[in-house]
Structure formats: C-alpha cells, structure tokens
C-alpha positions as CSV (number, residue, x, y, z in Angstrom):
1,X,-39.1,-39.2,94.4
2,X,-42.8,-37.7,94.4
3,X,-45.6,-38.8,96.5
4,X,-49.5,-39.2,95.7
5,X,-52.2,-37.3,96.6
6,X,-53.7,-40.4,98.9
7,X,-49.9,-40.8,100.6
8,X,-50.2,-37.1,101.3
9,X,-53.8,-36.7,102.6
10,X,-53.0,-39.9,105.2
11,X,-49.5,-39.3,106.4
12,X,-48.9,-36.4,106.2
13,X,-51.5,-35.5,109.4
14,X,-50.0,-38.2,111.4
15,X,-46.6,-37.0,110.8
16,X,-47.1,-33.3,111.6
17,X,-49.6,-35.0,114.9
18,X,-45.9,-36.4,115.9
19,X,-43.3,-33.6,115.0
20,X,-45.6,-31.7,117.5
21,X,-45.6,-34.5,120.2
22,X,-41.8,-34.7,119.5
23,X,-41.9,-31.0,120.0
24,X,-43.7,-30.8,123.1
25,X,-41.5,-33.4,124.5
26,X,-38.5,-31.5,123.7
27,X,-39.7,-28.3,124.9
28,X,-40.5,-30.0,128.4
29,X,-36.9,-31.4,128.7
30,X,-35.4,-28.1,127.8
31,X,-37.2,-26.4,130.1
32,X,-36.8,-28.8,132.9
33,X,-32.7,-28.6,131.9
34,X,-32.9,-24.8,131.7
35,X,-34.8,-24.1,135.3
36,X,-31.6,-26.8,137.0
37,X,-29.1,-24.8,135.2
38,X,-30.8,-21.6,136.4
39,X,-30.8,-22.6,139.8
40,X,-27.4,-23.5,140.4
41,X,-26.5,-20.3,138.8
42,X,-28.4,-18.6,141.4
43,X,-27.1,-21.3,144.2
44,X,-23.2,-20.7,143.0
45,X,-24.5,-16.4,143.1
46,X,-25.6,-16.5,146.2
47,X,-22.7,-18.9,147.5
48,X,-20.2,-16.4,146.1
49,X,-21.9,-13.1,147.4
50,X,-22.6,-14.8,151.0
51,X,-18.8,-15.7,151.2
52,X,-18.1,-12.0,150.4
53,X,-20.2,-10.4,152.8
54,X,-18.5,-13.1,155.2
55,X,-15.0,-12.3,154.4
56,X,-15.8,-8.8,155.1
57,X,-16.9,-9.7,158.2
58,X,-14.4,-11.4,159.0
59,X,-11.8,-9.3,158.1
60,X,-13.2,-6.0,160.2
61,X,-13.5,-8.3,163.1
62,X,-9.5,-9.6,162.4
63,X,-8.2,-6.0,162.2
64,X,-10.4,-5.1,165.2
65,X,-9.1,-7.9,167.5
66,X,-5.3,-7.0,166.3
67,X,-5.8,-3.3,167.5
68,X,-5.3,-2.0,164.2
69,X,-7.9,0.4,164.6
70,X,-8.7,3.2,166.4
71,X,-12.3,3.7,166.9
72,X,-13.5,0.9,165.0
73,X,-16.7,0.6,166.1
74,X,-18.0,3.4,164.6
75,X,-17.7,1.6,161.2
76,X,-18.8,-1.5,162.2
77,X,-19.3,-3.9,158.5
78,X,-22.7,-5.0,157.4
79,X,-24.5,-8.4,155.9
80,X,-26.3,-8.0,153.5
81,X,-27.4,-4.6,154.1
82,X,-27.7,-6.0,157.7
83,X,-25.3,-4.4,161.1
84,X,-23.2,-6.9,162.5
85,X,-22.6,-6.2,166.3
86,X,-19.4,-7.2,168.3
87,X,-19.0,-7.6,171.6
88,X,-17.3,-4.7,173.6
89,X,-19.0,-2.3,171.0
C-alpha cells in the first residue's frame, strides 16, 4: 500500500483535525466519568466515617444508660472533633 503526495497533503490535515476532535470528546467524557466516580467515593467516605463517629456515640451513650460506668461524663465521646453533651452531665 503507499499513498501520493496529493492524498497526503489533503487528508492527512483533516484526519489529524478529527483524531483531535475525537480526542477532545474523549477527554470530556473521561473527565465527566472520573469527577462521578470521585464523588461517590467521597459520598461512600464520608457515609462510612459519619456512621463511625455515630456508632461511637452511640455506644458511650449505651454503656452510660446501662451504668457501666463510673464517672462517665468526664469522657464524654466527640463528632467529628466536636463534644457531644448528654443530659444529666
């Protein structure tokens, strides 16, 4: 197979004009896919982490109610880096 010069000097522009369109296009979709794949990454993290500092929570307040502590108020748990209060402490 060979090609001509005049094959080369007309084609040849138009085809690189639309492996770049092609290329943009796919670089939009990718990145449009990428950033909704990154966000429910960070959606899922945060969902997990939150449920953490929940269960925590809920766990202090749990043993607190049962009695199982003595002077459990002085370690009261945090969210997020943030004191919970109870009631009756």
């Amino acid at each position: 197979m060979s090609l001509d010069y005049s094959a080369v000097k007309d084609a040849a522009p138009w085809a690189l004009v639309a492996v770049a369109a092609v290329g943009v296009v796919v670089a939009i979709v990718i990145r449009k896919i990428v950033g909704k794949i990154l966000t429910l990454v960070l959606a899922a993290a945060l969902v997990f982490f939150g449920w953490q500092q929940r269960d925590r929570v809920m766990d202090w307040a749990g043993s607190t109610a049962s009695g199982v502590r003595s002077g459990a108020c002085a370690s009261q748990p945090s969210f997020f880096g943030v004191d919970v209060s109870f009631p009756g402490c």
